[in-house]
C-alpha positions in Angstrom: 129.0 85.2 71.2 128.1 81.4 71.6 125.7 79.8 73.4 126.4 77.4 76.0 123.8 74.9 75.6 124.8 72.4 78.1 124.7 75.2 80.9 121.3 76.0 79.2 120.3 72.1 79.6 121.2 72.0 82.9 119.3 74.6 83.9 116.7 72.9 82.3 116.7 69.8 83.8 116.4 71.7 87.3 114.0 73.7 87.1 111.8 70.6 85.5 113.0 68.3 88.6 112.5 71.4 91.0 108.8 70.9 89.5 108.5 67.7 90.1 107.9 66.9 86.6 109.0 64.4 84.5 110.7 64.8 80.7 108.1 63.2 79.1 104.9 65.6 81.0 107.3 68.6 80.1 107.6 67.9 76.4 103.8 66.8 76.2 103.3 70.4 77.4 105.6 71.9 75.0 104.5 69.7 72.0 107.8 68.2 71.2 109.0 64.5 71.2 110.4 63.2 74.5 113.6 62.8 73.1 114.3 65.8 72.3 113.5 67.1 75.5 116.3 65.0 76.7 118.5 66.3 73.9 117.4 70.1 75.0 118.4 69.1 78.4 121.8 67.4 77.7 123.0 70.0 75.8 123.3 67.8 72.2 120.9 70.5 70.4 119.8 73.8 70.0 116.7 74.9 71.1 114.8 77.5 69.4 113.7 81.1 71.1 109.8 79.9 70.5 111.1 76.8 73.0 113.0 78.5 75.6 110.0 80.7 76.0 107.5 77.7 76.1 109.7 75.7 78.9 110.0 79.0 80.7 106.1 79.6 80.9 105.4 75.7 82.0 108.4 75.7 84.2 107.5 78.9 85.7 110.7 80.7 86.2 112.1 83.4 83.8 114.4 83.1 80.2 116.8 84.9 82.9 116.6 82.0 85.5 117.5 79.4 81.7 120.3 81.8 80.0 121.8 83.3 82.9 125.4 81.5 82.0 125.2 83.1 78.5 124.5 86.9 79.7 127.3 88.7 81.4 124.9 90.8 83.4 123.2 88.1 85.4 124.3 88.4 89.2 120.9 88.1 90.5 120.4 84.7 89.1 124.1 83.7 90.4 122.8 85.4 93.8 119.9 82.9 94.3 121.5 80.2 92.8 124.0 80.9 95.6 121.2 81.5 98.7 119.7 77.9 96.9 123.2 76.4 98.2 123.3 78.2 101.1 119.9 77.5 102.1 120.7 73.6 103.0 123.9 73.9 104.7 124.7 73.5 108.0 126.0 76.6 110.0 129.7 74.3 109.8 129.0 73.7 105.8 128.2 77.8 105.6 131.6 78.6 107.1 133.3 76.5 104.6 131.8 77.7 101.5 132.5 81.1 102.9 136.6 80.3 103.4 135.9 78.9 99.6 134.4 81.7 98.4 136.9 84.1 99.9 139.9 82.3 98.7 138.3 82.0 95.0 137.7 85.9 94.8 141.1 86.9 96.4 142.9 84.2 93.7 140.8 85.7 91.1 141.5 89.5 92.2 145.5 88.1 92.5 146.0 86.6 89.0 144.1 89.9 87.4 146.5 91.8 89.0 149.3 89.7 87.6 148.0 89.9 84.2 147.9 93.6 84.3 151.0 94.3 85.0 152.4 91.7 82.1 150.4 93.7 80.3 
């Protein structure tokens, strides 16, 4: 299993904005150079368990809400990160992502069945 770090970074890099905090007050916090913040938050480098648990703490959220793309049991994270979407749409806007939404999962649900059977 690998990591994906730029999925990791992004994360990152909203929870700090949703904060209202700036790279350089995050990493002073965490007691790490700013530009390595930057590189934790771009994806360029690894960042270390002892980290991920710092950011969490001063970011408030949980290591779920930062690895949720790395664990395949994470629906609850994808479900707010969904209602997060859904929360500043417009009744029109909801309908959409809905028809989106619909027509992803049945495409999905179509081409598994398809692979099945060539199987």
């Amino acid at each position: 299993m690998t990591l994906d770090y730029k999925a990791i970074g992004k994360r990152i890099k909203i929870a700090r904005i949703n904060a209202d905090m700036t790279q350089e007050r995050l990493s002073d916090l965490l007691g790490i150079s700013p530009s390595h913040m930057s590189n934790i938050e771009t994806g360029t480098t690894r960042v270390s368990l002892t980290t991920l648990v710092k950011l969490a703490n001063a970011l408030d959220i949980s290591l779920d809400d930062i690895l949720c793309d790395s664990v395949t049991h994470a629906r609850p994270q994808f479900e707010r990160d969904i209602q997060q979407i859904l929360d500043g749409c417009s009744d029109y806007e909801i309908r959409v992502v809905a028809d989106v939404a619909r027509s992803v999962v049945d495409a999905m649900r179509k081409n598994k069945n398809l692979r099945s059977k060539d199987n």
